[in-house]
Structures are given as C-alpha cells and as structure tokens.
C-alpha positions as CSV (number, residue, x, y, z in Angstrom):
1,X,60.2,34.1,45.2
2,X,59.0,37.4,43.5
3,X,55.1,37.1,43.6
4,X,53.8,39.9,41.2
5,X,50.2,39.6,42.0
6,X,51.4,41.1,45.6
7,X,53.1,44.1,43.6
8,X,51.5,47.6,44.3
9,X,49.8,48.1,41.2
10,X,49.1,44.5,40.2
11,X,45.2,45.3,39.5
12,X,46.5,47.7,36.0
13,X,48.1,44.4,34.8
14,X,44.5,43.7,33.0
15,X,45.0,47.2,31.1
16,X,47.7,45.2,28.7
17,X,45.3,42.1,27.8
18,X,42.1,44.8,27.4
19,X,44.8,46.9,25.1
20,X,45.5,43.6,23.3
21,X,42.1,43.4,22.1
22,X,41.5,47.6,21.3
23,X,44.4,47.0,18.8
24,X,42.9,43.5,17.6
25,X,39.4,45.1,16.9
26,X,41.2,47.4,14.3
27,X,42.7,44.4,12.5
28,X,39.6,41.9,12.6
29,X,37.8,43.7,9.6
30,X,41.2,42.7,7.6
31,X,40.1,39.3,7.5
32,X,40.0,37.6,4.6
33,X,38.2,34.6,4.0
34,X,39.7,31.3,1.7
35,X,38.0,29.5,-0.9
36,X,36.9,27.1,1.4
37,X,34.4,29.5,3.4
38,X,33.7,31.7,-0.1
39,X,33.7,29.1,-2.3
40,X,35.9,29.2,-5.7
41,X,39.4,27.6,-6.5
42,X,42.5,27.5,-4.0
43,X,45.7,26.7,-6.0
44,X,48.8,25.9,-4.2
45,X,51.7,26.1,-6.9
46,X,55.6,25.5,-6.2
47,X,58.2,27.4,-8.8
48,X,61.6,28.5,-9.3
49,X,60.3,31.4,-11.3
50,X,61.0,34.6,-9.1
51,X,58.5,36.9,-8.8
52,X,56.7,39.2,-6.0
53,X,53.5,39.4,-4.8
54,X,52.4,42.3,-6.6
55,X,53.6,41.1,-9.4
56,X,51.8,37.7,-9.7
57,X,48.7,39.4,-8.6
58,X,48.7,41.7,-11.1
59,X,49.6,39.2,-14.5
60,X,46.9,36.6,-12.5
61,X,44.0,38.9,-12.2
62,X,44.6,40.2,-15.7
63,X,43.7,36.8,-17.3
64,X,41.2,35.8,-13.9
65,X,39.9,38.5,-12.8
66,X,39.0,39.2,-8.7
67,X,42.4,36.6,-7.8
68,X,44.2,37.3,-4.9
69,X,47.9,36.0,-4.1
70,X,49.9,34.9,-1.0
71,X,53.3,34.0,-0.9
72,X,55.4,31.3,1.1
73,X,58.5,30.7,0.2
74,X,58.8,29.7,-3.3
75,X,55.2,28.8,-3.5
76,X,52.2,30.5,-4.3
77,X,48.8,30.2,-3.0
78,X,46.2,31.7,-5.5
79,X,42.8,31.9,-4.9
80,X,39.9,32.5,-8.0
81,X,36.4,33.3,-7.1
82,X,33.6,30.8,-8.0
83,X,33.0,31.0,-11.7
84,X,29.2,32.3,-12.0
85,X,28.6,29.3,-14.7
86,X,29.6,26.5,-12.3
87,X,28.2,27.6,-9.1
88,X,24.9,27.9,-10.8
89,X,25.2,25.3,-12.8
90,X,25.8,23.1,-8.9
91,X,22.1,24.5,-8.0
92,X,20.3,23.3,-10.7
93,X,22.4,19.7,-10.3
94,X,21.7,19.6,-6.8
95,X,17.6,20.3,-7.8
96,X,17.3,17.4,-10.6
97,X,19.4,14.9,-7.7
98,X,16.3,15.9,-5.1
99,X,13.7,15.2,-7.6
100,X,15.5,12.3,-8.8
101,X,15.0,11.2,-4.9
102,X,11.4,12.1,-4.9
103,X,10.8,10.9,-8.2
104,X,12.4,7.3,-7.1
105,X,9.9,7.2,-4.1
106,X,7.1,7.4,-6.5
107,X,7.9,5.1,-8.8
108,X,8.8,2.9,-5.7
109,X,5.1,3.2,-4.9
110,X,3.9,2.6,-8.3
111,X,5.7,-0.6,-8.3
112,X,4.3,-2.0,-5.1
113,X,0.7,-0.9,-6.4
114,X,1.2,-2.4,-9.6
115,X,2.2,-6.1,-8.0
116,X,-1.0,-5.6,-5.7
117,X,-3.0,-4.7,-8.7
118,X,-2.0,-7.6,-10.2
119,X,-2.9,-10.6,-7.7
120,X,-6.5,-11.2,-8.8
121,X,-8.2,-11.4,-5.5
122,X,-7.2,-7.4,-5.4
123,X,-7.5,-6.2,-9.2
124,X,-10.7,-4.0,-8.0
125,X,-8.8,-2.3,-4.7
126,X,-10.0,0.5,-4.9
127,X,-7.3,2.1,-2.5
128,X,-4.2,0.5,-4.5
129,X,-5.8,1.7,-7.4
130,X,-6.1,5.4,-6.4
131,X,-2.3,5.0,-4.8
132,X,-1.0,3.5,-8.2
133,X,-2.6,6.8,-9.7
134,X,-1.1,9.3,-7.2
135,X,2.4,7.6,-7.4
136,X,2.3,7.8,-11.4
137,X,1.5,11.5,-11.7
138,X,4.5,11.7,-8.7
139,X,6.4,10.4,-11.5
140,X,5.7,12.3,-14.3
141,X,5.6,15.6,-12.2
142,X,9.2,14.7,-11.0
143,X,10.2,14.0,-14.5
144,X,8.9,17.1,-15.4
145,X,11.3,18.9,-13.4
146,X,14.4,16.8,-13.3
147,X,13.8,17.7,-17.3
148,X,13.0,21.3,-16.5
149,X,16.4,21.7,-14.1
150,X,18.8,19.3,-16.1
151,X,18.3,21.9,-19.2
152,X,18.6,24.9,-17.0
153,X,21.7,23.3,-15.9
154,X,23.0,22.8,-19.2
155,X,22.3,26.1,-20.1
156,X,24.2,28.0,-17.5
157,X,27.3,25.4,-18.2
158,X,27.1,26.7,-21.9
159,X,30.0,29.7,-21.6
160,X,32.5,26.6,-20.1
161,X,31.4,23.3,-22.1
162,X,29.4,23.1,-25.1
163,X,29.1,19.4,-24.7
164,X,25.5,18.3,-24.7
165,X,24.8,15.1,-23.3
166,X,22.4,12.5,-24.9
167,X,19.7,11.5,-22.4
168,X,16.0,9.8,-22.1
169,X,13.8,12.4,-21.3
170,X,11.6,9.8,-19.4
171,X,14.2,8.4,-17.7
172,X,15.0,9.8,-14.0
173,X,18.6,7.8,-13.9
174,X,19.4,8.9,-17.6
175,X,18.7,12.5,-16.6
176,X,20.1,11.9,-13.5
177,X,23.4,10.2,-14.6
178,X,23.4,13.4,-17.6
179,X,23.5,16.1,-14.8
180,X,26.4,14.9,-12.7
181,X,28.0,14.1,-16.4
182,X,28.0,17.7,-17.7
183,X,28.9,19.4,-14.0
184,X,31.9,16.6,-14.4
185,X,32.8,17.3,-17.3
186,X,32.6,21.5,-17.0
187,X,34.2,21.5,-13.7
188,X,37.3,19.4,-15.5
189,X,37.6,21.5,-19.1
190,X,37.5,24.9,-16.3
191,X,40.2,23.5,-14.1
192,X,42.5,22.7,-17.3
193,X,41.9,26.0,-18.8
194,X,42.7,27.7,-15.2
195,X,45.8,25.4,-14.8
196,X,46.9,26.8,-18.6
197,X,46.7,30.4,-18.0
198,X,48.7,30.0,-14.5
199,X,51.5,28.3,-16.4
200,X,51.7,30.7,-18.8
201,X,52.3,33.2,-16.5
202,X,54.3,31.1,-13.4
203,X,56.1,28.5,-15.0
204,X,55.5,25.8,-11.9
205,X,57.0,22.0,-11.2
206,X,53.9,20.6,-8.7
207,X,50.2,22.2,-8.1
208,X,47.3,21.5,-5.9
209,X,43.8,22.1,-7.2
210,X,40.9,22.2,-4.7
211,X,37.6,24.1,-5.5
212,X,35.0,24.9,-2.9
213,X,31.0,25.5,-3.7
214,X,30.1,28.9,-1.8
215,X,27.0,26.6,-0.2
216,X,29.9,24.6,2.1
217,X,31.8,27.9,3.4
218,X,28.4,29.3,4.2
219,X,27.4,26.4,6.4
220,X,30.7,26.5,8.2
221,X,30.1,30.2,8.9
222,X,26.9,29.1,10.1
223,X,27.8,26.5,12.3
224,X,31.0,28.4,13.8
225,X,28.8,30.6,15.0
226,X,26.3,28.6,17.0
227,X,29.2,26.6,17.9
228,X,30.9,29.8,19.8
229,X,27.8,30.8,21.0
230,X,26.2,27.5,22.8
231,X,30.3,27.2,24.0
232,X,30.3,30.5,25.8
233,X,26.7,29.9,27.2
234,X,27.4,26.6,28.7
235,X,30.9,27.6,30.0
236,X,29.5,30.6,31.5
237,X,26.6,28.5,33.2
238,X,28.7,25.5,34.4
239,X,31.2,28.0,35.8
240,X,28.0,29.6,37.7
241,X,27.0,27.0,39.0
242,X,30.6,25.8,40.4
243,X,31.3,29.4,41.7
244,X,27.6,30.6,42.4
245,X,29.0,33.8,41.7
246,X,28.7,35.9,38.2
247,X,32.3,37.4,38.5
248,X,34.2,33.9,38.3
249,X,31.8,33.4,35.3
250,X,32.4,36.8,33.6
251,X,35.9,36.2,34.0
252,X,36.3,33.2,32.4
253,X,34.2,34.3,29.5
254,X,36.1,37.4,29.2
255,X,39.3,35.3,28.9
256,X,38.1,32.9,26.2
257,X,36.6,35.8,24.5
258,X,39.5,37.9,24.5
259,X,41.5,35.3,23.3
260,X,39.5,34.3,20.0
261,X,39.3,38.3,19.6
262,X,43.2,39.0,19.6
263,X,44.0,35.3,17.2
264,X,41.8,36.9,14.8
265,X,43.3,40.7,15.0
266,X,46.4,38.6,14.6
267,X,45.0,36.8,11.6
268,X,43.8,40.1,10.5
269,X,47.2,41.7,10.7
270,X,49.4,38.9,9.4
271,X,47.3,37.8,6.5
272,X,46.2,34.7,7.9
273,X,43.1,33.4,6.3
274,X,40.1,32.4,8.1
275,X,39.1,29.0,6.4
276,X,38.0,26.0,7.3
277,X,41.1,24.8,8.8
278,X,41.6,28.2,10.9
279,X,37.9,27.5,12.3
280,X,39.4,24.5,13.4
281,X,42.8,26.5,15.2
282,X,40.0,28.6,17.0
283,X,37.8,26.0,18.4
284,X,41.0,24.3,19.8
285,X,42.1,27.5,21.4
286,X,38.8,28.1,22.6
287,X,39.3,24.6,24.7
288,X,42.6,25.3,25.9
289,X,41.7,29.2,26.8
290,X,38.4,28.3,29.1
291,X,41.0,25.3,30.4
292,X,43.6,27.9,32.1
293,X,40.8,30.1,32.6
294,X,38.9,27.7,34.9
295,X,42.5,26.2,36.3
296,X,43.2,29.8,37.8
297,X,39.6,30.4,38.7
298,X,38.8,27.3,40.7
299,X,42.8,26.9,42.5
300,X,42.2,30.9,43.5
301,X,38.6,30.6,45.1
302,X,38.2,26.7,46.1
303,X,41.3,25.5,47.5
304,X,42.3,27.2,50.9
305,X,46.5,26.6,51.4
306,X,48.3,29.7,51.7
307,X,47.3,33.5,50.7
308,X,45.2,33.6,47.5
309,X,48.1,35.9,45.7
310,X,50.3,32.9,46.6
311,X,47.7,30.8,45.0
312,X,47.3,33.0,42.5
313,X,51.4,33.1,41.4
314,X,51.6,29.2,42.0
315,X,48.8,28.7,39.3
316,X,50.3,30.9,37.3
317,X,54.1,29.0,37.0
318,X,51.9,25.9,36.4
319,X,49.9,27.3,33.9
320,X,52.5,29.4,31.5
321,X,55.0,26.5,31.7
322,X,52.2,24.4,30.2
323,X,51.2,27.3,27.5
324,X,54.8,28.1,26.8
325,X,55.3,24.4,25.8
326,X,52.0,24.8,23.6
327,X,53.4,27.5,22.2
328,X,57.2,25.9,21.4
329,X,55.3,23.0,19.9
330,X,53.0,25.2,17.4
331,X,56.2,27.7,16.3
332,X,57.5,24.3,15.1
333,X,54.6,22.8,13.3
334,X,54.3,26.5,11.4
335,X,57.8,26.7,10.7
336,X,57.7,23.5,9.2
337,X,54.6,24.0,7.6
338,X,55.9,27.6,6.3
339,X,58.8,25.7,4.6
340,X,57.3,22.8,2.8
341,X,54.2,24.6,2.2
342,X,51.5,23.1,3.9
343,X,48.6,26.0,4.0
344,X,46.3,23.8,5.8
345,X,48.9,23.8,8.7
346,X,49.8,27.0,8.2
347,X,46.4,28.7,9.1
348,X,45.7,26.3,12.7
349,X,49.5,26.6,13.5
350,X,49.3,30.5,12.8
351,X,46.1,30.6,14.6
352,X,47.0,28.8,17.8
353,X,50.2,30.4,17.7
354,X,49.0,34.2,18.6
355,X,46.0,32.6,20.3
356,X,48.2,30.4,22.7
357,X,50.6,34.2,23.7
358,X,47.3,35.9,23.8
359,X,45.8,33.3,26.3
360,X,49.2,34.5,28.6
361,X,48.3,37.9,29.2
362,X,44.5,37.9,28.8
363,X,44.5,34.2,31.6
364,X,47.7,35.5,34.0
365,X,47.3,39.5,33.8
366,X,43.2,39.8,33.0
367,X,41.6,36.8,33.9
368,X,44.1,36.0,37.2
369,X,43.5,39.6,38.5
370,X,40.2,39.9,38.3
371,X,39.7,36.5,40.5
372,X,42.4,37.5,42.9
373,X,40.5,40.8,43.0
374,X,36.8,38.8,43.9
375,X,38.5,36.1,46.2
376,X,40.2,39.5,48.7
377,X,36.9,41.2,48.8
378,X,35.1,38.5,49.2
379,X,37.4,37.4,52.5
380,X,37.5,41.0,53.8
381,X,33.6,40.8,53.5
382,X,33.5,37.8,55.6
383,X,35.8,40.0,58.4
C-alpha cells in the first residue's frame, strides 16, 4: 500500500500545517467576543419578518446603540453591551452583600458576648466586655457602609428605575433585602424596554434573553488562560520525561498549539464567537489534539515492528479514521444546531469542527514528520 511518509519529498508536507497557521494569525484579531466573556445582553429571536444583516444592525443600533447582529436561518442573534447603570449598579450590590457578611459576623459576636455578659458569675469579664465593644462598633461601621453603597447603588440605577425602596437604615437584612430588590427590579423594567424596541423593529414569535455581568467573562478569560498554559507545561513535561528527548516534546506542543491557533483563525474568519461555550470547544480539542499527537509520537519512537515510515503510515490510518469520524459527528451536531438555532451548539460544534481538520494536517503532515524525521536520525546515529 502507498506509504506517503516514504515519498521523496515527504519532509515539505509540514509547510501546509505551518501555512495553516500564517493564514490563521491574520484572522485571529477578527475575533469577537459574546456577551458571555464581555458581559451585556445576548438575545436569540426567531421571525418570519425578512430582513438582512445589515439591515437589522442598522434599525437595532439606532435605538441601542454599539449592537451587533448575526444571522442563522430565520433567527437572529443580537448582542447589547452592558448598560453602564446596571453594571455599576452590580458593584455597589455586590459591596453592601460583603458588608452584610461582615456585618453578620459582628453582630454574631455581639450576641455571644452579650449571653456571657449576662450570666452573673461573668458580668465583670473584662475580655467579653472589650469583645462585646469591638463587635458593636463592627456593626455600626458595617452599617455604615451597607447604607453608604445601598444609596450609591440606587443612585446609578436612577436613569433605569426610579423606584426607591423603603428600608431600615439600621437594619443589615432590610438593606440587604433593598439592594438585591432594586438590582431585581432595574434588571426586569431594562429587559422589557429592550424586548419593546426589538419588536418594534423585528416583529418575532419566541426570544431568549440571557444577560452576562462583564466580572464573569473576565474570569473565564482569566482562567482560559492559566488553563492553556499549565496544559501545555505539563504535556510538554510528561512527554519529556516519556521520550527524554525535547523534539518528541516540541512536537507535540507544536501540534496542540497549532491546532487551537488555526480553530480560532477559523472562528476569526467565519464569525464564530469566542464565548463561554467556544472556551469549552477549545479545551476539548486541546484533549483530543495532544491525544493523536502523543498516539503518533510514542507508536513512531517506542514500539520496534517494522520500518518507522511504516509505523509512521499505520498510525496515521488509525488515527484519521478516528478524527474523520470526530469530524462526521460534529458536521452533524452544527448542522442541526444551525437549523433549530442552538448558538450554544453552534460555537463548540463550529469550534471542534475546523479544530478536528486542523488536527489532520498539523498531527499526520507536521507533527508525524517531524517524529519520523528524529526517530531516522536518531537510528542512523546509533550506526
């Protein structure tokens, strides 16, 4: 059977997955981010109303300004940014709820000094009376600022809701119980108002409303980072250390790198966002790419039947007939997804997807090579 790592000129086959990612590194800074890394609103609307692209962004960013529009199908995917009001509004809430936390400690405190106080035998304790004194400034300090935040959180709620609730001042769970009440209430009265404007403009049968704080997408960011990073680091070592060799390791690290780099050119030039459910496409096709890249690598250098180009092209049948039916089972789950409209399924189909052909080349015309290129000088070294 053809072998086409025994071909004359089998060592340029890693020129296509190295041109792969050239062309990808033009198309990553096209990346958009979804609400769910940025924050805002995502609205998923279905209508019978025809209208382009262009068109909807236009007439939507006319009443909601900075809006950006994707479309599948008959439905629209519309994304806001965060309203200023409410994501300022969450800071302050998320302040008085931490000194509602430290303010419960204290008076926790005060209690348990207050029943010592009480037995006779310790009314003079001079240590439960200093603690009872401590925990009841703790309280009125954290009142102080639950009081301070609650109104600062009222205030930058003002341009959606001009409802003021009615609240004890002294009370942590009144002022408590008031904060998450006005954030309620503001986040409803903006949704409804957002909801009005789209219908005016896309008449729509069915909706889906989610709304992201920018705090959430940043801590995603955050940890997909370090999660990438401590991945390639321990990949890289634990190959080492099976190989004792830094080739093996810089090949598989060049393979699972090039194939995270050409999804994302891929998501750059298709308009795939990067969200928390693409994060999620990515790790996954980080697994599966260090998989095939370790499959090649340790069937190539450790086991010892026939030529390693035989070993090589044996690997190979084994591992595309796996990827190919990887890659058959994602087309469906996007197609699918693509036709009822299921973004979430959309973005780790769509990532896989172009992951899953990228892993081909970079794993069978890169990553192969490379090893097959060690394992023959390492043998004609041993001559």
């Amino acid at each position: 059977m053809f072998n086409i790592y025994e071909t004359k000129n089998h060592k340029l086959f890693p020129i296509i997955p190295i041109a792969l990612l050239l062309i990808s590194l033009l198309f990553i800074p096209k990346i958009h981010l979804d609400s769910t890394l940025t924050g805002g609103t995502n609205i998923q609307i279905s209508t019978n109303t025809p209208m382009s692209v262009d068109a909807a962004t236009r007439a939507i960013d006319a009443v909601i300004s900075g809006s950006t529009v994707q479309k599948f199908g008959s439905s629209f995917s519309i994304t806001i940014p965060p309203n200023q009001s409410i994501t300022g509004a969450l800071g302050y809430e998320q302040e008085v709820n931490a000194y509602y936390a430290n303010y419960s400690v204290s008076a926790l405190a005060a209690a348990r000094y207050s029943t010592t106080l009480s037995n006779t035998s310790e009314s003079n304790n001079q240590t439960a009376i200093s603690g009872l004194r401590s925990a009841q400034q703790g309280e009125a300090k954290y009142l102080s600022l639950m009081s301070s935040s609650l109104g600062k959180e009222i205030a930058a709620l003002a341009p959606v809701t001009r409802i003021q609730p009615s609240y004890n001042s002294t009370s942590g769970v009144e002022m408590a119980g008031a904060a998450a009440s006005v954030y309620s209430n503001a986040t409803s009265i903006y949704k409804n108002m957002v909801i009005s404007k789209l219908e005016s403009i896309i008449p729509f049968t069915t909706y889906s409303y989610n709304e992201e704080a920018p705090q959430v997408g940043q801590f995603f960011l955050g940890q997909l980072r370090t999660i990438i990073i401590i991945a390639f680091v321990l990949v890289g070592l634990t190959v080492f250390i099976i190989f004792r060799s830094f080739i093996p390791s810089l090949a598989v690290i060049f393979g699972a790198a090039n194939d995270i780099i050409i999804a994302l050119g891929a998501m750059g030039a298709f308009g795939i966002p990067l969200g928390v459910a693409s994060i999620g496409g990515l790790l996954m096709l980080l697994g599966y790419s260090i998989d095939t890249d370790v499959l090649s690598a340790v069937r190539i250098l450790k086991r010892t039947e026939d030529t390693p180009s035989a070993r090589a092209m044996s690997t190979f049948k084994t591992g595309a007939t796996m990827t190919i039916a990887a890659v058959i089972s994602f087309l469906t789950l996007f197609i699918v997804a693509y036709i009822v409209f299921i973004p979430t399924y959309i973005e780790i189909a769509g990532v896989a997807l172009f992951g899953l052909l990228a892993d081909i080349a970079t794993t069978w015309l890169g990553n192969a090579v490379f090893i097959l290129w060690y394992k023959q000088r390492k043998d004609r070294g041993r001559r």
